[in-house]
C-alpha positions, 0 to 999 in steps of 0.5 A, a space after each residue: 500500500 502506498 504511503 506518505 514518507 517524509 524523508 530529512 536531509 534529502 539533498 544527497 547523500 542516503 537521503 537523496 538516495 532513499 526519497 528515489 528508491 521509495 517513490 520508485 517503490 510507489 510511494 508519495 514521498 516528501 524530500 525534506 531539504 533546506 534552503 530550496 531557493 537557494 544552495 540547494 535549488 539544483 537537488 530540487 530541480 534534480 529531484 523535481 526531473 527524477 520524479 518527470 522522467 521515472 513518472 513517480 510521486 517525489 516531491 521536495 518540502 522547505 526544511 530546516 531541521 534546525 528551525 522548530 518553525 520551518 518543521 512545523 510549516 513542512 509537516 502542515 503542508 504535507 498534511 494539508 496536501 496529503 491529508 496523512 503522514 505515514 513514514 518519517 525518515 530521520 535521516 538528516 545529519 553532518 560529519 565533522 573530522 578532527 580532534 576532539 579538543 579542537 572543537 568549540 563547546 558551540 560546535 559540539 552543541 551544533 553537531 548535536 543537534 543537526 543530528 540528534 536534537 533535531 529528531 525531537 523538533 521533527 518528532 514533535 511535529 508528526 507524532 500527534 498526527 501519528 498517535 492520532 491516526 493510531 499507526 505510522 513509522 519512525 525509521 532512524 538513520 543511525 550509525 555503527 560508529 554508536 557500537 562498533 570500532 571507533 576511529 579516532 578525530 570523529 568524537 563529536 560525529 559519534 557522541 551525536 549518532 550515540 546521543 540519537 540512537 538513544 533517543 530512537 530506542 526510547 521513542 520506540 517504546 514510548 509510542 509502540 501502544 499508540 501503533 506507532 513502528 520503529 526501526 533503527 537502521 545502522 549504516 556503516 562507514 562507506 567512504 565513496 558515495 557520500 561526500 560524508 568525508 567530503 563534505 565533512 565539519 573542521 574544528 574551529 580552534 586550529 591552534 589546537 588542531 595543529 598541535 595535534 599534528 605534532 604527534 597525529 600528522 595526517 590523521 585525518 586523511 589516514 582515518 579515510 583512506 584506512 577505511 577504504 582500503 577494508 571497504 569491500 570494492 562492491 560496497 554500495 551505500 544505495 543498500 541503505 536505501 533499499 533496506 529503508 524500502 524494505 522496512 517502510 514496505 513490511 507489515 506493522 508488526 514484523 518489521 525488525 527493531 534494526 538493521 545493519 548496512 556495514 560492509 566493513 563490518 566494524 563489530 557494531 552489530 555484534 553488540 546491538 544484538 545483545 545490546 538489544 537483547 538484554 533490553 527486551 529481557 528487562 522489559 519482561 521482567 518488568 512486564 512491559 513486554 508489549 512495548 517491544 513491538 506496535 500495537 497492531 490493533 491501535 
């Protein structure tokens, strides 16, 4: 059944990506992208062609994560013209590259909320019409650097995804009683593709950062390159975006709480697994089982 997807940070990337595979699965599917008129006309355009040429239902929505009024003005206009929303990708995000000490107190708040508060500003503005409607989905765009190898000069990059994950498992039973879905899916570090290293955020203080390079010289570009040499040659981050079509497409009910996208394999699913199983064992024994999966019936 078609539904009404709102994906964010769709201007490249997993989500320029994930709005084209799933308006080619038949879906009517909203690419959030910020400054629409300006920077980022041409993935608007670009998206604008895709949905002319391929005859599917992509549209593109003014959004700011990062603005609670620019949120609110999205979700009301895709209610307003689809009547319903179905599916919110939380996808939008930024990397940053460097050592830790050189960031700012006010970049680490920055990188926090591009990619962990800004879920709640979305959240707040699509879970009433979610809990209204007694059904939806949540689908989280996370990361294996949450739970697997770490590399070092991405902390704030990973302390923000940790910060999300969190978030994720905690709405997912906090919503689960009104038929509200949740899935996790955990990409790995895919180093072409992307632009993620690319396009990737430098610490401010770079007095600091050079005398980093007195003892780590190059560490930044070692940290990709190493990557990509134990990234298999096949490796596809369009894999994320299939596996986001497989999630939005599952029954209510059988969808599973993660999934793991990660050629390299950095071990992160090995410890969401009993990461995730010593969770649903606590709420047995607390008797809060049922908030483990959606009500089916709400």
């Amino acid at each position: 059944m078609s539904k009404v997807v709102l994906v964010t940070g769709a201007s490249s990337g997993f989500g320029a990506m994930t709005v084209r595979a799933l308006a080619d699965a038949g879906h009517r599917v909203y690419a959030g992208i910020r400054h629409t008129t300006g920077r980022n006309r041409p993935a608007v355009a670009d998206a604008a062609r895709y949905a002319h040429d391929h005859g599917v239902d992509l549209r593109s929505v003014e959004l700011d994560v990062s603005d609670q009024a620019s949120v609110d003005a999205a979700v009301a206009a895709i209610v307003a013209e689809s009547s319903r929303i179905d599916v919110v990708v939380h996808n939008a995000g930024h990397m940053v590259l460097g050592p830790l000490e050189a960031f700012t107190p006010e970049q680490l708040h920055e990188v926090f909320d591009v990619n962990a508060a800004s879920t709640q500003r979305v959240n707040r503005a699509v879970l009433p019409h979610l809990r209204r409607q007694g059904d939806g989905l949540l689908v989280w765009v996370g990361s294996t650097s949450t739970r697997g190898g770490t590399p070092p000069y991405l902390g704030p990059y990973f302390a923000a995804k940790s910060a999300m994950d969190s978030l994720a498992v905690t709405y997912a039973a906090e919503v689960a009683r009104f038929g509200i879905d949740t899935t996790i899916v955990v990409p790995g570090a895919f180093t072409s593709g992307t632009n993620h290293f690319a396009h990737s955020g430098r610490p401010a203080d770079t007095t600091v950062a050079q005398a980093y390079e007195t003892r780590y010289a190059g560490l930044s570009e070692q940290v990709g390159a190493r990557l990509a040499e134990i990234t298999p040659p096949d490796a596809d981050p369009a894999e994320v975006a299939a596996a986001i079509v497989h999630v939005v497409d599952t029954p209510k009910g059988q969808r599973p709480f993660r999934v793991h996208i990660d050629p390299v394999d950095d071990g992160a699913e090995t410890v969401n697994r009993v990461g995730d199983l010593v969770r649903a064992a606590f709420y047995r024994r607390i008797g809060l089982d049922d908030l483990l999966g959606p009500r089916v019936d709400a």
